[in-house]
N, C-alpha and C positions, 0 to 999 in steps of 0.2 A: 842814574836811572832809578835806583830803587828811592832817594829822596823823593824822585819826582812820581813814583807810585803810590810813594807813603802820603804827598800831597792828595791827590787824586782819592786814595779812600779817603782821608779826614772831610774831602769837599763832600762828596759821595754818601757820609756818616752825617755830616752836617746839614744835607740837602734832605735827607730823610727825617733827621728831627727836625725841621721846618715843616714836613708834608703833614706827620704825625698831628704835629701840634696845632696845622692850619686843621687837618678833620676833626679833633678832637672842638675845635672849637666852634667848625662848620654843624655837626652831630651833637655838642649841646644845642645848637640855636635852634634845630631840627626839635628836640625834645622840649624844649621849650614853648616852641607853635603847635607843638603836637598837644601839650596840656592844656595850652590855651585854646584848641580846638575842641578839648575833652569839656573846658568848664562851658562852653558854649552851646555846648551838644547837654548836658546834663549829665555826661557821664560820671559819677564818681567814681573811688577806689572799690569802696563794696559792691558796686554792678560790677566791674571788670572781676572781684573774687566771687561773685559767683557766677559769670559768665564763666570764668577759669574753672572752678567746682561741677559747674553740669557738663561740661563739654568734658574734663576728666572722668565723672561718672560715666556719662554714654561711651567712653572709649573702654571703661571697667567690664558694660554690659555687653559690652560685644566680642570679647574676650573668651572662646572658646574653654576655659575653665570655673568663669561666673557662670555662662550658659548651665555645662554639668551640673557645678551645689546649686544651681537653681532649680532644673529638674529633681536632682537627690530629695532636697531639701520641699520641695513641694508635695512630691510622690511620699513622704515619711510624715507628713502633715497629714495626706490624706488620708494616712494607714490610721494615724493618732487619734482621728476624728473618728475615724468607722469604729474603731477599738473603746473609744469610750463611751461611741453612740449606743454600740451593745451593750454595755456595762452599765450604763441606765435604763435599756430594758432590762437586763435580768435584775434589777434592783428593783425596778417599777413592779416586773412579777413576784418577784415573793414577798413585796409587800402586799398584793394582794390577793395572790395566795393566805399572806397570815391574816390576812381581814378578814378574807371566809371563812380562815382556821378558827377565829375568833366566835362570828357571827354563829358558824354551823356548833361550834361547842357551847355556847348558851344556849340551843334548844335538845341539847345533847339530855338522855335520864341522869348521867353521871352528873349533870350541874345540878338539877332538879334532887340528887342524893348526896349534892354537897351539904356540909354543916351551916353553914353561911345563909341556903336557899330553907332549909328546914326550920333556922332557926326564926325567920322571916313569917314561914309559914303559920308556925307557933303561934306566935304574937300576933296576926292576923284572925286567925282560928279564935284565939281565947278571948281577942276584942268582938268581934263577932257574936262569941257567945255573954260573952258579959252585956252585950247591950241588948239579945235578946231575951236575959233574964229581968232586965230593969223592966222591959219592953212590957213582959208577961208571953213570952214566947212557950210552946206546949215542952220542947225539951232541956230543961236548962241545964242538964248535965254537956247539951252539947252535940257536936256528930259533927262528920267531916266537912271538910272545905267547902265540898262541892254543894251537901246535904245542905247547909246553910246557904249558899249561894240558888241555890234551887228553891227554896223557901221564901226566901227574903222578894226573886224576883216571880212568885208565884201570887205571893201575898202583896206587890204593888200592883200584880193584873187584876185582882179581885178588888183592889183600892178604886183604881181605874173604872172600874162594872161596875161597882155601886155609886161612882160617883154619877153618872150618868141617870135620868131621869127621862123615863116617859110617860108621853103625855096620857091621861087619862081620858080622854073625850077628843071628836073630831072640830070642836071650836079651836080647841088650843092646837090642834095641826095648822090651822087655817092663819094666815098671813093678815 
Protein backbone atom coordinates (compact mmCIF):
# COMPACT_ATOMS: atom_id res chain seq x y z
CA UNK A 1 0.00 0.00 0.00
CA UNK A 2 2.25 2.69 0.72
CA UNK A 3 4.52 1.79 -2.65
CA UNK A 4 1.26 2.25 -4.34
CA UNK A 5 0.84 5.83 -2.55
CA UNK A 6 4.50 6.59 -3.08
CA UNK A 7 3.29 5.92 -6.90
CA UNK A 8 0.45 8.20 -6.82
CA UNK A 9 2.31 11.27 -5.30
CA UNK A 10 5.32 10.94 -7.96
CA UNK A 11 2.23 10.77 -10.77
CA UNK A 12 0.64 13.63 -8.83
CA UNK A 13 4.29 15.70 -8.65
CA UNK A 14 4.85 14.74 -12.17
CA UNK A 15 1.39 16.05 -13.41
CA UNK A 16 1.94 19.20 -11.79
CA UNK A 17 5.35 19.93 -13.36
CA UNK A 18 3.66 19.36 -16.77
CA UNK A 19 0.73 21.92 -15.78
CA UNK A 20 3.54 24.42 -14.62
CA UNK A 21 5.41 24.09 -17.56
CA UNK A 22 2.43 24.06 -20.14
CA UNK A 23 1.35 27.74 -18.33
CA UNK A 24 4.71 29.04 -18.23
CA UNK A 25 4.73 28.41 -21.75
CA UNK A 26 0.96 29.36 -22.51
CA UNK A 27 2.00 32.99 -20.37
CA UNK A 28 5.12 33.65 -22.47
CA UNK A 29 3.05 33.37 -25.75
CA UNK A 30 0.55 35.65 -23.83
CA UNK A 31 3.47 38.26 -23.38
CA UNK A 32 4.67 37.88 -26.40
CA UNK A 33 1.07 39.05 -28.28
CA UNK A 34 0.91 41.38 -25.62
CA UNK A 35 4.14 43.25 -27.02
CA UNK A 36 3.29 42.86 -30.30
CA UNK A 37 0.07 44.53 -29.50
CA UNK A 38 2.16 47.26 -27.76
CA UNK A 39 4.45 47.82 -30.98
CA UNK A 40 1.25 48.21 -33.04
CA UNK A 41 -0.58 50.48 -30.83
CA UNK A 42 2.75 52.83 -30.59
CA UNK A 43 3.25 52.18 -27.17
CA UNK A 44 6.80 52.26 -26.04
CA UNK A 45 8.61 51.50 -22.83
CA UNK A 46 8.99 55.31 -21.86
CA UNK A 47 5.02 55.87 -22.34
CA UNK A 48 4.20 52.90 -20.13
CA UNK A 49 7.30 54.79 -17.37
CA UNK A 50 5.51 57.55 -17.44
CA UNK A 51 2.09 56.49 -17.48
CA UNK A 52 3.65 54.33 -14.22
CA UNK A 53 5.22 57.84 -12.92
CA UNK A 54 1.79 60.07 -13.15
CA UNK A 55 -0.52 57.54 -12.01
CA UNK A 56 2.22 57.15 -8.92
CA UNK A 57 2.27 60.90 -8.40
CA UNK A 58 -1.55 61.34 -8.32
CA UNK A 59 -1.77 58.32 -5.86
CA UNK A 60 1.28 60.68 -3.80
CA UNK A 61 -1.28 63.75 -4.11
CA UNK A 62 -3.86 62.17 -2.70
CA UNK A 63 -2.31 61.06 0.25
CA UNK A 64 -3.55 62.63 3.30
CA UNK A 65 0.07 63.71 4.45
CA UNK A 66 1.19 65.45 0.77
CA UNK A 67 -2.22 67.16 1.31
CA UNK A 68 -0.85 68.61 4.93
CA UNK A 69 3.09 69.80 3.61
CA UNK A 70 1.14 71.08 1.02
CA UNK A 71 -1.01 73.44 2.86
CA UNK A 72 2.09 73.86 5.59
CA UNK A 73 4.25 74.53 2.77
CA UNK A 74 1.94 77.03 0.98
CA UNK A 75 0.70 78.86 4.00
CA UNK A 76 4.79 79.46 5.02
CA UNK A 77 5.33 80.73 1.28
CA UNK A 78 2.64 83.20 1.89
CA UNK A 79 3.96 84.31 5.21
CA UNK A 80 7.72 84.56 3.13
CA UNK A 81 6.16 86.80 0.47
CA UNK A 82 4.06 89.23 2.82
CA UNK A 83 7.53 89.42 5.15
CA UNK A 84 9.68 90.36 2.36
CA UNK A 85 6.98 92.52 0.64
CA UNK A 86 7.23 94.60 3.80
CA UNK A 87 10.88 94.73 3.84
CA UNK A 88 10.91 96.48 0.56
CA UNK A 89 8.64 98.87 1.77
CA UNK A 90 10.47 99.90 4.66
CA UNK A 91 13.73 99.89 2.44
CA UNK A 92 11.75 101.83 -0.47
CA UNK A 93 10.90 104.43 2.72
CA UNK A 94 14.15 105.36 4.00
CA UNK A 95 15.46 105.54 0.97
CA UNK A 96 13.32 108.19 0.48
CA UNK A 97 13.33 109.49 3.58
CA UNK A 98 17.33 109.93 2.98
CA UNK A 99 16.59 111.77 -0.44
CA UNK A 100 14.63 114.41 1.36
CA UNK A 101 17.30 114.16 4.00
CA UNK A 102 19.53 114.93 1.28
CA UNK A 103 17.43 117.44 -0.94
CA UNK A 104 16.09 119.47 2.38
CA UNK A 105 19.86 119.65 3.76
CA UNK A 106 21.36 121.52 0.69
CA UNK A 107 19.04 124.25 1.10
CA UNK A 108 19.60 123.96 4.84
CA UNK A 109 22.08 127.67 6.23
CA UNK A 110 24.45 125.05 7.61
CA UNK A 111 25.26 123.94 3.87
CA UNK A 112 25.35 127.55 2.74
CA UNK A 113 28.09 127.94 6.00
CA UNK A 114 29.85 125.00 4.84
CA UNK A 115 33.55 125.55 3.85
CA UNK A 116 33.01 123.80 0.44
CA UNK A 117 29.82 126.42 -0.29
CA UNK A 118 32.01 129.59 0.91
CA UNK A 119 34.70 128.56 -0.75
CA UNK A 120 32.69 128.62 -4.14
CA UNK A 121 31.32 131.61 -3.17
CA UNK A 122 34.69 133.41 -2.96
CA UNK A 123 35.75 132.56 -6.34
CA UNK A 124 32.51 133.69 -7.83
CA UNK A 125 32.63 137.10 -5.76
CA UNK A 126 36.28 137.77 -6.78
CA UNK A 127 35.60 136.74 -10.63
CA UNK A 128 32.82 139.05 -10.41
CA UNK A 129 34.68 141.63 -9.33
CA UNK A 130 37.75 141.21 -11.34
CA UNK A 131 35.77 141.49 -14.52
CA UNK A 132 34.07 144.60 -13.29
CA UNK A 133 37.32 146.27 -12.67
CA UNK A 134 38.52 145.43 -16.39
CA UNK A 135 34.93 146.46 -17.19
CA UNK A 136 35.43 150.12 -15.44
CA UNK A 137 32.88 149.13 -12.98
CA UNK A 138 32.20 152.38 -10.14
CA UNK A 139 33.51 149.95 -7.18
CA UNK A 140 36.35 147.97 -7.82
CA UNK A 141 37.22 147.26 -4.36
CA UNK A 142 34.17 144.99 -4.76
CA UNK A 143 30.78 144.43 -2.37
CA UNK A 144 28.76 141.45 -1.94
CA UNK A 145 27.37 138.74 -3.87
CA UNK A 146 24.27 140.02 -4.11
CA UNK A 147 25.40 143.99 -4.54
CA UNK A 148 27.13 142.72 -7.72
CA UNK A 149 24.34 140.63 -8.93
CA UNK A 150 21.92 143.56 -8.50
CA UNK A 151 24.35 145.86 -10.52
CA UNK A 152 25.22 143.72 -13.30
CA UNK A 153 21.34 143.03 -13.80
CA UNK A 154 20.45 146.64 -13.41
CA UNK A 155 22.97 147.75 -15.83
CA UNK A 156 21.65 145.07 -18.67
CA UNK A 157 18.03 146.94 -17.97
CA UNK A 158 19.59 150.25 -18.76
CA UNK A 159 21.65 148.35 -21.80
CA UNK A 160 18.08 147.08 -22.90
CA UNK A 161 16.42 151.22 -22.64
CA UNK A 162 18.94 152.76 -24.55
CA UNK A 163 19.07 150.30 -26.86
CA UNK A 164 15.79 151.03 -28.02
CA UNK A 165 14.98 154.10 -30.27
CA UNK A 166 12.23 156.37 -30.84
CA UNK A 167 10.88 157.74 -33.45
CA UNK A 168 11.30 161.38 -33.84
CA UNK A 169 8.31 162.49 -36.16
CA UNK A 170 4.93 160.98 -37.11
CA UNK A 171 6.27 159.78 -40.90
CA UNK A 172 8.58 157.26 -39.30
CA UNK A 173 5.43 156.00 -37.17
CA UNK A 174 3.53 155.58 -40.25
CA UNK A 175 3.89 152.02 -42.17
Amino acid sequence: MESNFNQKTLNSHIQLEDEISTLRQVLAAKEKHLVEIKQKLGVSLMNELKQNFSKSWHDVQTTSAYKKTHETLSHAGQKATAAISNVGTVISKKFGDMSYSIRHSISMPAMRNSPTFKSFEEKVETTVTSLKTKVGGTNPNGGSFEEVLSSTAHASAQSSISDTRLPENEEELQC
